[in-house]
Every structure is written in structure tokens, then in C-alpha cells.
C-alpha positions, -999 to +999 in steps of 0.1 A: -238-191-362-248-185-326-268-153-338-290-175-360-293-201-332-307-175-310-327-160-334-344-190-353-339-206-321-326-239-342-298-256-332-258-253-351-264-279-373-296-269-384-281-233-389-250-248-405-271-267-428-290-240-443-264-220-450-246-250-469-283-254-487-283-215-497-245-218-509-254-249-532-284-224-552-255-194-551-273-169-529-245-166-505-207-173-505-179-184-478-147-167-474-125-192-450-110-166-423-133-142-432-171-154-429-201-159-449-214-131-472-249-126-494-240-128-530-244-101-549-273-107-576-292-086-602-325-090-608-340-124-610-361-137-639-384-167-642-367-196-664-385-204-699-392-235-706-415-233-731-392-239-756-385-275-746-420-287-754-415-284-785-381-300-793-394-327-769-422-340-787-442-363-779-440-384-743-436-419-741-441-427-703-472-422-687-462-398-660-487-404-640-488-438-640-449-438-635-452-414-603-473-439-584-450-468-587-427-454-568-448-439-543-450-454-513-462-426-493-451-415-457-439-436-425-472-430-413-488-444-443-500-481-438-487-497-467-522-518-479-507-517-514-467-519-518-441-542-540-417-548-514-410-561-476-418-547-448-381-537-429-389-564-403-390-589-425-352-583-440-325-598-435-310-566-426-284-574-396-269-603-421-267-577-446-251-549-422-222-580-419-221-593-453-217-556-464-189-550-444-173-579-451-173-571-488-161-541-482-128-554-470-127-573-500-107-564-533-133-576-556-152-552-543-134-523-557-123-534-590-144-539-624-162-568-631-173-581-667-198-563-680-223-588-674-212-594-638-187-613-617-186-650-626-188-663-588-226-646-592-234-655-627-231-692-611-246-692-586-278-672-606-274-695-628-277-728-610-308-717-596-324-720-631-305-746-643-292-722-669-253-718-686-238-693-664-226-675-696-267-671-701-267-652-676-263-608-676-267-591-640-283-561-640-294-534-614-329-548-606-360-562-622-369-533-637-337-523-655-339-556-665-369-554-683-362-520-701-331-541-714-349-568-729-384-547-742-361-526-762-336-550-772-361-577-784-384-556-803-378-530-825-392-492-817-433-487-828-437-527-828-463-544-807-454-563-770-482-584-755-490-584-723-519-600-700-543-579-686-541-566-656-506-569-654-475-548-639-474-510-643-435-513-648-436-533-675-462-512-694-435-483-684-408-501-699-429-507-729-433-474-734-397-461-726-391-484-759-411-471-783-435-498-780-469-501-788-489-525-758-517-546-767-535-566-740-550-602-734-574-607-705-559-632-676-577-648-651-569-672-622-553-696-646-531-666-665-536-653-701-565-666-722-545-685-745-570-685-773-573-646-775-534-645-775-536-666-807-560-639-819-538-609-807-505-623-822-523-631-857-535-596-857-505-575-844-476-596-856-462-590-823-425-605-816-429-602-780-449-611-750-445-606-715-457-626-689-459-632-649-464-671-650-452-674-610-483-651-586-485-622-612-490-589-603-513-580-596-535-607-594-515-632-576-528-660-606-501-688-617-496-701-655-520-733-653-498-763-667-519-768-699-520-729-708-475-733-702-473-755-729-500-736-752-482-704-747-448-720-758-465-734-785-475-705-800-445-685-797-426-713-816-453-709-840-452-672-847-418-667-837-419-648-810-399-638-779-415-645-738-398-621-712-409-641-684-409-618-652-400-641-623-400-614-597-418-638-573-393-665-573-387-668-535-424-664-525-439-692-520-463-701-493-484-729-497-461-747-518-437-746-548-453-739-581-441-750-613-407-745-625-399-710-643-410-712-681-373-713-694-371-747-679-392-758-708-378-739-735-351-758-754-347-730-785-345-695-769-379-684-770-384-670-733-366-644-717-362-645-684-362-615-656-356-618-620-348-600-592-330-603-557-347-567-546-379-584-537-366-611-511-337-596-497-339-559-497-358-529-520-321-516-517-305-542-534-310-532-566-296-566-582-316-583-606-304-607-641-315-617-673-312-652-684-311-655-723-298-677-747-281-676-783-285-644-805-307-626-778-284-628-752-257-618-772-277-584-780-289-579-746-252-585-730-242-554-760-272-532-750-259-535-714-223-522-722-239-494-743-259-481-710-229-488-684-199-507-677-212-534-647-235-531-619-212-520-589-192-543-576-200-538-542-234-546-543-224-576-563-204-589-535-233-583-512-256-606-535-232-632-537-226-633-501-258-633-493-268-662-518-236-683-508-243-680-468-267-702-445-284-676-438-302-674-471-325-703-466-330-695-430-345-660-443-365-682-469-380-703-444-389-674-423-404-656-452-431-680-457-444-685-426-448-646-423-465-637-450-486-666-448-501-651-416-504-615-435-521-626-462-546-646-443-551-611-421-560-593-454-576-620-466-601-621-435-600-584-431-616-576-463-641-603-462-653-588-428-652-556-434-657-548-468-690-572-477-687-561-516-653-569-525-644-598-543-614-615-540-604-633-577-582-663-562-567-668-528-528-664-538-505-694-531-473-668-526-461-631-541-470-602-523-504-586-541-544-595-531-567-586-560-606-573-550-630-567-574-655-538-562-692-534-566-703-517-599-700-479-599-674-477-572-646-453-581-616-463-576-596-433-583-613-413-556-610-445-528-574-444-534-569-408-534-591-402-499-572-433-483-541-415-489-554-388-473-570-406-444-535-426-439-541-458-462-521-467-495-541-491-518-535-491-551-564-482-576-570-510-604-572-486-633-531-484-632-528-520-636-547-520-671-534-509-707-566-493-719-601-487-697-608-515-667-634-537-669-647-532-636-634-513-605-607-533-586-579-523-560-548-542-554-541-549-514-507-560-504-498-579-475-456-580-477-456-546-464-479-544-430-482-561-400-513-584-393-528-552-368-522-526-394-535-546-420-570-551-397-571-514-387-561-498-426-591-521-440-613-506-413-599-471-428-612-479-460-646-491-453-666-461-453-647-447-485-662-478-508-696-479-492 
């Protein structure tokens, strides 16, 4: 070890942790006593693969659509375009003690029901006024909707979705076997009448939706188009999965209460999440649905795995149940209000030819529409490269955009990043 040190001039651990690296792929071998020895090999050969294509078949996830929704770059990226909270904004020291508290707790090492602890099912419950036997806790928004897409409609059917709307739900879609069909949205959500039109012609048995700031658009389900929407799917039948990821994120107000709250037969779904407001960590999330539905969705979860960990169960609840919870909530909104009046004033003055749709009243996400012509997929690719995430609008549509947008973010930077990553991006859409 003290050879290599001198002669990499690395220090032990990095030494130590190299060799522990080139044990794990086999090429060398510890003897305890004795020392570290090369292992003998013959001849290597490169691995076929070519085979696999085949018994494969065809892909169902866009991988290139999946890769960027998890990419969130570098530290020194500035995150113009991101789903979660910046670490500042976290309750992250109440988290440090909640999770050590739960630690020490029994609960916290034991099985729950498959469709989580009670004490949590409750408490989910009572914020949506639901029966806490409604209610299945699941790890995050997104496992929650891959549960729901493939246990509401059957593989090669049709799911309807507004358009633009969340790449992770058009990911789930396809992890299903599901064919997507889309219906423009605009400030006021999805065009009801051409979701008429769309569930006449595909027969669809499920639509999902964002009523509360969708993604990316930051619009909100107008009160008239609520009541036309569950209309229709007591007229044809049909299934909502009502993503309520932004529950939490208000800012100039409350908006209207989740769509279950006017569902009396079962028709909507709904998904929400705890990852957005507490921590991208937390990967708690639960589906609220009620009769036949939830009866399936409660079996599909069993058939994937037993519970979400206990642990971070305990952490939730903790963190739901404490005073702290509120304070954070309070806090929340009078940050982000500041960030998304800094983007909102950063793009006008900087970037003359971007239109903003609607000034969001909460969520995280800014949509601009760009000047005709301007390519998206090369602005986002040379602000990565010049230190800028923004997210390029053609990932946010089903089929072929309608014009070139990007989707800012302002949950993620702080007010001087968000002034000086605009600036970034100014010459690149000129």
C-alpha cells in the first residue's frame, strides 16, 4: 500500500479503494496474512450481446426520453429546469432528527401491511377526506402511477393524456403496454370538447390528468372543465388517475380541492407524492382508490413487493404528525414565490421572444413558448454544455410539438442563479 501511495502519489484510501474496485471485476485476489495477488486470467474476449435483441423484441420505454428525467446534470449545473427542491429549501435538519428517532423505534424494523402502516394511511387519508382503507402507500409518485396505468387498463389499450403533459407518465404508459393518445391543454387544462372526441374514437378506459399546476405548464383544471371532465368519464365509463404531485405548492392561494373530492362512484384515481415537498429522497408517495379498483391496485402492489420500508414510513409519518410540517409549508411559499417572480422577470428581460403561457399560481415549472424556427433540442443541448439545464419542450409532447417551447423551473435555483443561467441562455435562442 505505501508503494502505490508513493508511486501514484494518492493517498491509502485511495489506494485501498482501487484495489477493493479491481477485486469486485476479479482481476486480482486477497490472501489475509499473505497479501494481494493478480489473478490469473486467460485471454479475454468481448461479450455478445447480439443475441438479446432478438429475444427482446420490441422496446416499450422511450430511452431517451427516460434518460433525461432523471438527469439532473452536475453540482455545477444551474438547475433552470428540475422536478424537485433545491437542498436549502428542505426540511433537512428535522428530517436528520425525525430519522433518528425512528430508528430507535420498533415499528421501524418490523413489516407493515402491504399497503402501509395504518398510523400513515390516516393521516394520508384525512388530508383528502378519503377512508383510510382507500388508501395504498407506495414508493413515490411515479411507482404510483406505473401501478395504476397497468392496473386500470389492460396491455395495447388507449390512456389519455393532455398535451403537453409529464414525461413520467408517458413512461409509465409505455412500461404498460399502453397506447398514448393526446388532447391539447391550455391555461384552463384539457380541451374538454376534443376529449369527447378522443374517447368516442379510442374507446379509452383511462385518462390521466394534472388538474392542480400541471407539469409542465403550470395551468389548473378551470371549475367548469372539473365538472365536464367527470361528466364524461361517468358517461363513457372511464377511469381519471389524477396526479396531484403539486399538492403542497401553492403560492398565491389554494386552488380547488383535488378532483376525488367530487367523485362519489370511483371514477378518479388519485396519485400523490411526499417526495416533492419534503425531500427527492423520500420516496413515499400513495394512491387513493375506491371499490373494485382499489382492491386490484392493493393485489398488484403485493405482486411487485411486500411494503414500502418501514423506516421511511416512520420518517413520513413523523414528519406529517410534527409542527414542523406547516412551519416548512409556510416557508415554502414565500420562497418560491420570490423564485418564480425572478424567472418570471428574468426571461422577460432577457429573452424578448419568449412567451410565457400563464403566470403559475404554485408547482415548480414556467412554460415559454419560443419564436418560430428556434430549435429546441440544440438550445438545450449547448446550455448543458455552457452550464445551464432547461428542459427542451419536444419531451413533454406524445407526438411532434406544435411550436418550440422550453420548460424553466424555479424550485431548484436561487433568485441570482436564476438571473445569471437566463443570461447563459440568451445568445443560444437568438
Amino acid at each position: 500500500m505505501r508503494e502505490l501511495s508513493r508511486e501514484f502519489q494518492a493517498s491509502a484510501a485511495t489506494v485501498s479503494a482501487a484495489l477493493s474496485e479491481l477485486r469486485a471485476l476479479g482481476m486480482v485476489r486477497a490472501e489475509p496474512g499473505r497479501g494481494t495477488f493478480v489473478t490469473e486470467r486467460g485471454p479475454r474476449t468481448e461479450p455478445d450481446y447480439a443475441w438479446q435483441s432478438q429475444a427482446l423484441g420490441r422496446a416499450r420505454v422511450d430511452a431517451d426520453r427516460a434518460s433525461r428525467l432523471g438527469g439532473y446534470g452536475t453540482p455545477d449545473h444551474i438547475p433552470l429546469s428540475w422536478g424537485y427542491l433545491a437542498p436549502e429549501l428542505l426540511p433537512t435538519d428535522e428530517l436528520h432528527r425525525i430519522g433518528s428517532r425512528a430508528a430507535k423505534s420498533a415499528r421501524a424494523w418490523v413489516m407493515t401491511p402491504s399497503a402501509g402502516s395504518p398510523e400513515l394511511r390516516r393521516v394520508l387519508a384525512a388530508e383528502y377526506q378519503a377512508d383510510p382503507g382507500d388508501v395504498l402507500v407506495v414508493s413515490g409518485g411515479q411507482q404510483g402511477l406505473v401501478f395504476t396505468m397497468r392496473t386500470l387498463a389492460e396491455p395495447g389499450s388507449t390512456v389519455i393524456t393532455e398535451s403537453p403533459s409529464y414525461p413520467g407518465a408517458i413512461l409509465a404508459a409505455q412500461s404498460a403496454g399502453l397506447a398514448i393518445a393526446s388532447v391539447p391543454a391550455d391555461k384552463d387544462g384539457i380541451l374538454v370538447e376534443l376529449l369527447a372526441d378522443e374517447l368516442e374514437r379510442t374507446r379509452a378506459r383511462v385518462i390521466y390528468l394534472q388538474p392542480r399546476y400541471a407539469n409542465p405548464t403550470g395551468a389548473v383544471l378551470s371549475p367548469e372543465r372539473r365538472a365536464q371532465v367527470l361528466d364524461l368519464a361517468a358517461q363513457h365509463g372511464a377511469f381519471i388517475i389524477e396526479d396531484d404531485w403539486a399538492r403542497n405548492l401553492d403560492i398565491d392561494g389554494r386552488t380547488p380541492p383535488p378532483l376525488i373530492a367530487d367523485d362519489p362512484d370511483g371514477h378518479v384515481v388519485t396519485v400523490t407524492t411526499l417526495s416533492k415537498t419534503a425531500s427527492p429522497g423520500l420516496r413515499l408517495g400513495a394512491v387513493i382508490a375506491r371499490g373494485p379498483a382499489g382492491d386490484r391496485l392493493r393485489a398488484s402492489r403485493t405482486a411487485d413487493d411486500l411494503c414500502v420500508a418501514p423506516m421511511v414510513q416512520e420518517i413520513a409519518l413523523g414528519l406529517l404528525t410534527s409542527n414542523i410540517w406547516p412551519r416548512h409549508l409556510k416557508r415554502l411559499r414565500t420562497e418560491l414565490a420570490e423564485r418564480r417572480d425572478a424567472l418570471i422577470a428574468a426571461i422577460g428581460q432577457s429573452v424578448p421572444g419568449a412567451r410565457i403561457q400563464s403566470v403559475p399560481g404554485g408547482g415548480l415549472h414556467i412554460w415559454a413558448r419560443l419564436p418560430h424556427g428556434a430549435d429546441t433540442r440544440r438550445i438545450s443541448a449547448e446550455a448543458y454544455a455552457a452550464g445551464v439545464l432547461v428542459g427542451d419542450g419536444r419531451h413533454f409532447f406524445v407526438n411532434e410539438p406544435p411550436a418550440p417551447f422550453l420548460r424553466f423551473s424555479y424550485g431548484a435555483a436561487t433568485p441570482a442563479q436564476i438571473s445569471h443561467g437566463v443570461r447563459q441562455l440568451v445568445p443560444l435562442i437568438a
